[in-house]
N, C-alpha and C positions, 0 to 999 in steps of 0.2 A: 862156257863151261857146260859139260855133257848134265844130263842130268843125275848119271852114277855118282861123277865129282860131285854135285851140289849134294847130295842125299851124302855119301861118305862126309862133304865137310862141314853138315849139320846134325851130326848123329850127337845123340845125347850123351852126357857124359853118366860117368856110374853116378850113382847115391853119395857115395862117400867121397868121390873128387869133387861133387857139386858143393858139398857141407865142407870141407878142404878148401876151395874158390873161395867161396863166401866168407868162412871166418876169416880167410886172409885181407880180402878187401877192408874185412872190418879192422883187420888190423893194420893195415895202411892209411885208413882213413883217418882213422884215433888220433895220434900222432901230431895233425896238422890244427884238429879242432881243439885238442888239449892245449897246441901253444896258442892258438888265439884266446882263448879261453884266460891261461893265464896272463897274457899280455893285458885283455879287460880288466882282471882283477888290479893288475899293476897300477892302469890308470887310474883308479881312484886313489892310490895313495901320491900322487902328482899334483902340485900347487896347480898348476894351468889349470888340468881337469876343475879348480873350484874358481878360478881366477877369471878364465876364461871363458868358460863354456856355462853359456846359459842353464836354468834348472829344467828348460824345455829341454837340450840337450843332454843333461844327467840323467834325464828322465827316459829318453831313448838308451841311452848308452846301458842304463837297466834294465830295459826292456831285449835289449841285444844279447848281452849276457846271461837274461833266463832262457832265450831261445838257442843260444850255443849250448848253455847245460842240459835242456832237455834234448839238442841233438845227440849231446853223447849219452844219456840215457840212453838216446833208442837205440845209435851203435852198438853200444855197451849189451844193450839188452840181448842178442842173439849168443854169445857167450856164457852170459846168465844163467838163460832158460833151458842151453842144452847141459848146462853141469847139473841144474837141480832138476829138471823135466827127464830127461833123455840119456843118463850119464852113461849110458853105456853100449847106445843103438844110435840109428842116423835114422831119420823119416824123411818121407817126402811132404810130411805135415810140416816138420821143422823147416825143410829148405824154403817152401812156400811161406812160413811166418816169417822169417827170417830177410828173407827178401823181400817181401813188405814193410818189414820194421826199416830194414835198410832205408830200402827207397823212401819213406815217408820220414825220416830223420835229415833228409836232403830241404826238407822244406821251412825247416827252420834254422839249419845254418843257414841256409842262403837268405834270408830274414834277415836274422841277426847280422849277418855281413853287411849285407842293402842299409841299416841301418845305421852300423857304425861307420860305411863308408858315406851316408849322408850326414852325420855328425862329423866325421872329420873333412869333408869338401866343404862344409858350410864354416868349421873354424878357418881353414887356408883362405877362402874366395869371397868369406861375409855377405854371401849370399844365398839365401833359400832356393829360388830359381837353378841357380848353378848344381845346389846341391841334389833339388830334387831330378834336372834334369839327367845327373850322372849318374846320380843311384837309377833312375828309369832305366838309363841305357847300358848300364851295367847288369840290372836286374831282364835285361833283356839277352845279353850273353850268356847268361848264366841259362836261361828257360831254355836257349838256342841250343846249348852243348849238355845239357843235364837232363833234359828232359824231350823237346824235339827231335834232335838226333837219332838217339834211341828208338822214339817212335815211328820215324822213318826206315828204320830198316827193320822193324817188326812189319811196317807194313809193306815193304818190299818182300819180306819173309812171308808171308801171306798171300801176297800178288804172285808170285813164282810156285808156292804148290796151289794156286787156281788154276792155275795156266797146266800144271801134270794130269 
């Protein structure tokens, strides 16, 4: 790729298509965390949930659940802050909190996930071992695709205008 290409296929986008990206992603995201969210609530009104699962395991599965609510807080929160902050301009202050809020909202779904998935591996396999080694290696895709990735091509993005 010339380097007119690369410079054309990383030109910034306007102000208001970025604040437009962004709420959208957050409204993509919503969606997925709200049904997990109520799927948690559900289990507690399920015999298993009392029958089955240890008070060690209730006690994650709570801990799971405050971690998905505060993810959608902080989703939630860039919606929020530009209706009562902002209602009627875009910043590049908002896109910047915004996308911090975002991305730091990634940190406790994925928690809460890692969590419920080591509560429900440990009821299927009655085993701790088993459990905790799947939520590791689960909690290891997750860092690979949500978080490493990303940072590999920033710093490819970086490496390429040293090199101009």
């Amino acid at each position: 790729m010339t380097r007119a290409a690369r410079e054309q296929h990383e030109q910034h986008e306007p102000l208001s298509e970025a604040v437009s990206h962004l709420l959208e992603e957050c409204r993509m995201v919503l969606p997925g965390i709200q049904a997990l969210f109520g799927f948690q609530l559900v289990a507690v009104f399920n015999q298993v949930f009392w029958d089955r699962l240890e008070a060690s395991d209730r006690f994650c599965h709570f801990a799971a659940i405050a971690l998905v609510a505060l993810s959608i807080v902080l989703v939630m929160t860039p919606a929020a802050y530009h209706r009562q902050a902002e209602p009627e301009a875009v910043s590049r202050n908002f896109v910047i909190l915004s996308t911090r809020v975002l991305f730091w909202s990634m940190f406790p779904l994925m928690t809460g996930i890692l969590i419920e998935f080591f509560v429900i591996t440990r009821l299927i396999f009655s085993s701790v071992w088993v459990a905790v080694s799947s939520a590791v290696l689960l909690g290891l895709i997750f860092m690979l695709f949500w978080f490493a990735l990303p940072r590999r091509a920033d710093l490819q993005r970086l490496i390429r205008k040293a090199r101009v």
